[in-house]
FIMAR-661721 format. One line per field, with one value per residue (C-alpha): residue in three letters; x, z, y. Coordinates in nm, 3 decimals, decimal comma, always signed. Each point is the difference from the previous one (the first is absolute). Layout:
N
res = (ALA|...) .
px = (X|...) .
pz = (Z|...) .
py = (Y|...) .
END
This chain:
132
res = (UNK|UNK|UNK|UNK|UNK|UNK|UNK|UNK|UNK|UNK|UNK|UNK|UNK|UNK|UNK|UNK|UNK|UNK|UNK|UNK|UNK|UNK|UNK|UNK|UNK|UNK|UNK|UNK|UNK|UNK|UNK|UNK|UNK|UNK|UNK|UNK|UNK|UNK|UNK|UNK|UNK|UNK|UNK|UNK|UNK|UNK|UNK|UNK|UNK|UNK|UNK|UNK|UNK|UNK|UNK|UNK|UNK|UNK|UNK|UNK|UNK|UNK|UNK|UNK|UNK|UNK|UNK|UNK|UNK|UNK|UNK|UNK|UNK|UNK|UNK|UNK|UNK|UNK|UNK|UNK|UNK|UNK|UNK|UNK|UNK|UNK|UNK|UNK|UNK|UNK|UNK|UNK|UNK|UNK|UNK|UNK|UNK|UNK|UNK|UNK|UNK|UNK|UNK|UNK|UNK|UNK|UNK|UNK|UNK|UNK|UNK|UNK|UNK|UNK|UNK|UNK|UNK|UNK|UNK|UNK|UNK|UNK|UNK|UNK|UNK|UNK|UNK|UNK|UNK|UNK|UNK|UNK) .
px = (-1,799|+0,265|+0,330|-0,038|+0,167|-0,191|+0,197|-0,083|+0,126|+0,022|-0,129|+0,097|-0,037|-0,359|-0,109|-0,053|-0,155|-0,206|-0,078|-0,173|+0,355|+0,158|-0,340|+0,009|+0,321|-0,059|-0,312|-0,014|+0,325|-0,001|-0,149|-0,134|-0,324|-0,034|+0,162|-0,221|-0,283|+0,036|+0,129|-0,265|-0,282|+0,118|+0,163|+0,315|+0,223|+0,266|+0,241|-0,111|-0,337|+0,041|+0,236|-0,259|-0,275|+0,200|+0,073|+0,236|+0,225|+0,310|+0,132|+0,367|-0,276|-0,229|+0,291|+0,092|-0,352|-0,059|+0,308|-0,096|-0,320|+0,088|+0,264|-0,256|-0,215|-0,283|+0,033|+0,116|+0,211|+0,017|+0,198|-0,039|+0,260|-0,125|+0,175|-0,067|-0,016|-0,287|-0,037|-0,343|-0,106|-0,278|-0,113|+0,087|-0,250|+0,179|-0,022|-0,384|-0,010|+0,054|-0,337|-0,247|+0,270|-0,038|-0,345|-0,043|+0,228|-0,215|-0,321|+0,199|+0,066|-0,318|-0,176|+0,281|+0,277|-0,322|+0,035|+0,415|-0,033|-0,210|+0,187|+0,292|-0,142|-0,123|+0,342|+0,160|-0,246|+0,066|+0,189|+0,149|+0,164|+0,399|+0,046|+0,259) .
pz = (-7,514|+0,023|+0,025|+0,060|+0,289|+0,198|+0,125|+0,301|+0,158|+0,397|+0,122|+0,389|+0,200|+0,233|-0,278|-0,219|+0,269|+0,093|-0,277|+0,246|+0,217|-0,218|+0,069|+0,340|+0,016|-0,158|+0,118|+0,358|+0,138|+0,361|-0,089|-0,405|+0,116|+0,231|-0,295|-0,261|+0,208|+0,126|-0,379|-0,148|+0,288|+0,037|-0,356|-0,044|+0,336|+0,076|+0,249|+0,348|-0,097|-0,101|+0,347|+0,215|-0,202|+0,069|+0,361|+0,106|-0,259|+0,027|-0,236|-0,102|-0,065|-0,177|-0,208|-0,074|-0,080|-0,233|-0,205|-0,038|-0,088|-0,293|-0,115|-0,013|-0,187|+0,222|+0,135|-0,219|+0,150|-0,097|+0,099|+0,003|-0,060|+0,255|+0,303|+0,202|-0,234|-0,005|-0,035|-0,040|-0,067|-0,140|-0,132|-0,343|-0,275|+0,103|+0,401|-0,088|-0,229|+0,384|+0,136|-0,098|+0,196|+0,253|-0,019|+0,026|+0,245|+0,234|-0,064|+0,090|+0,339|+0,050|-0,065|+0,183|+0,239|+0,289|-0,130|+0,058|+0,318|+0,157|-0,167|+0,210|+0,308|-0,034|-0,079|+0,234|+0,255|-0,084|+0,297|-0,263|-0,164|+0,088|+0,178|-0,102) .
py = (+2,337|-0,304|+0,143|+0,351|+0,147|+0,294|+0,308|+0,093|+0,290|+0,110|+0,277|+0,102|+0,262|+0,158|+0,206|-0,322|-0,243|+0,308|+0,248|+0,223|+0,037|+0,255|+0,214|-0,045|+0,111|+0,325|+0,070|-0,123|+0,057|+0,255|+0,339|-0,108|+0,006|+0,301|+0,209|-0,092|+0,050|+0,302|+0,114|-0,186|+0,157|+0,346|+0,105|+0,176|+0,103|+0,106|-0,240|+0,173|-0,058|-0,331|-0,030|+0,133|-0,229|-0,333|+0,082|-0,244|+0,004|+0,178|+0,216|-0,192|-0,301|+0,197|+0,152|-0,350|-0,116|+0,276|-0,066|-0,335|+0,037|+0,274|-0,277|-0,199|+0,217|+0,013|+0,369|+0,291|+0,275|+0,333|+0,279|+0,383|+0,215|+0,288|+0,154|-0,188|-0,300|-0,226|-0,368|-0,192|-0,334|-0,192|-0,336|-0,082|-0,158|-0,349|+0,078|+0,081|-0,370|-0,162|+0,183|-0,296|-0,235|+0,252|-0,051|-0,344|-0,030|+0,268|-0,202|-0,354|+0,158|+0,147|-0,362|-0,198|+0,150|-0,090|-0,328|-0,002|+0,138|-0,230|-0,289|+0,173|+0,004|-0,369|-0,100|+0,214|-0,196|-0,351|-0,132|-0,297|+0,277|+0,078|+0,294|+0,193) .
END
């Protein structure tokens, strides 16, 4: 239409050049995915479980983690007023939504991470390359 003038507005910022960002965030950031898994694999634990579960985690990170992750609403704490007191955790109805992601994600490796390593080594081979 002659004469009309469009608004347009910009919109900045990771999340909005790549909607899948903010998920990635959440969801894959150091010790998400561990967590969830073992929460999601095992059921309800309490922390040393989960602690000796993980491994390698320590337990100021997994402190962290877990805080995060029940801000987040993916892992529901709940505490037991006993002597000694008792604290256990466990996946939430959203934390449990992420399980088909989960699942895809497992089968992408399981068809391709053979593929990504030998891509590696063929790159890593390439004498054109730069060495660091």
């Amino acid at each position: 239409m002659a004469g009309t003038k469009q608004a347009t507005t910009t919109v900045s910022g990771p999340e909005f050049a790549c909607p899948v960002s903010p998920v990635v965030d959440i969801v894959f950031s150091r010790w998400t995915t561990p967590v969830l898994w073992a929460l999601h694999t095992y059921g309800r634990q309490r922390f040393v479980e989960l602690e000796r579960r993980i491994g390698t985690i320590t337990p100021k990170v997994l402190t962290q983690r877990l805080r995060q992750l029940e801000r987040d609403g993916l892992v529901v704490r709940t505490y037991h007023p006993e002597v000694p007191p008792r604290v256990e955790y466990e996946i939430s109805e959203l934390g449990l939504s992420l399980a088909p992601l989960f699942a895809h994600l497992t089968e992408w490796g399981t068809a391709n991470l053979g593929r990504v390593e030998e891509a590696r080594r063929a790159y890593d081979a390439d004498p054109a390359r730069p060495r660091p």
